[in-house]
C-alpha positions in Angstrom: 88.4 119.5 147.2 84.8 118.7 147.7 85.3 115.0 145.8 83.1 116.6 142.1 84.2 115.4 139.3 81.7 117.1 137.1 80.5 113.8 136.0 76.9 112.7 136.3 75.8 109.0 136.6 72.9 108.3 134.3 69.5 107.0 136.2 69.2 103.2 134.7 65.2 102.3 134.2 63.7 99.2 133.6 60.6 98.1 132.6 58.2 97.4 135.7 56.5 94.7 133.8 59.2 92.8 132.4 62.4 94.0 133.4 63.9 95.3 130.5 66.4 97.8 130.6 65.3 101.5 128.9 67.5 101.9 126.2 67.5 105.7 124.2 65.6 103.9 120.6 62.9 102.5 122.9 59.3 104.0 122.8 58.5 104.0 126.6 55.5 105.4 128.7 55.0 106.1 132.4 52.5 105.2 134.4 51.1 106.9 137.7 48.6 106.0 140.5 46.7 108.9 141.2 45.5 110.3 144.7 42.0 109.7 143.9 42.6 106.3 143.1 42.4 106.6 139.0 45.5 105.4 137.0 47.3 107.6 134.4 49.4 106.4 131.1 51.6 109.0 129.1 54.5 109.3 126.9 57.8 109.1 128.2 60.3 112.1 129.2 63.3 112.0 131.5 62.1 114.8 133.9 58.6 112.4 134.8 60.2 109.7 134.6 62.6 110.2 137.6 59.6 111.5 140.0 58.6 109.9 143.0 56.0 106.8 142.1 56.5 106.9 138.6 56.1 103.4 137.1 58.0 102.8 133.7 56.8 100.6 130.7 59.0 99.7 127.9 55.8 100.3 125.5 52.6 100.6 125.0 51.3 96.9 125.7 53.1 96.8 128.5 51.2 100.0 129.8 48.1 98.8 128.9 48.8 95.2 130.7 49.5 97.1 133.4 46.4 99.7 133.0 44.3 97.1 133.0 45.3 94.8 136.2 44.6 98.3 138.2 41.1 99.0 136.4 40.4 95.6 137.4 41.6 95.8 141.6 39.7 99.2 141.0 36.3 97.7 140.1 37.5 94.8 142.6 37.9 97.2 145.7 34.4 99.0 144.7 32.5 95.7 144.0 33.3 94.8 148.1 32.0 98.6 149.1 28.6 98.2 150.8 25.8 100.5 148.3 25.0 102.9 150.4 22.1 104.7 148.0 
């Protein structure tokens, strides 16, 4: 008897702004860094939202609080690159 049940624990998120718990009523949106450095925002679904690096938001200010503190360390990082043209 390998020890399965059958049962499967549900994956508890929370929001990585505030901390609030995902509940099922909750309009919720991921966020990703991207390997070029750019930033993506998109609605929420179970299967994206448990992948590696995904960033969870329990709405849509919350995304775009979040959005916007990684445009600005963006523009931040390429202010303090030397112009090479």
């Amino acid at each position: 008897m390998g020890g399965e049940t059958g049962m499967s624990v549900a994956k508890v998120y929370s929001c990585n702004v505030c901390g609030t718990p995902r509940k099922q009523a909750n309009h919720w949106c991921l966020g990703f860094h991207r390997a070029d450095g750019g930033s993506v925002v998109q609605i929420w679904t179970d299967k994206v939202a448990a992948r590696r690096g995904a960033l969870h938001f329990c709405g849509a200010p919350h995304a775009a609080q979040w959005a916007g503190q990684r445009l600005s360390t963006v523009l931040e990082e390429a202010r303090c690159q030397p112009d090479l043209t």
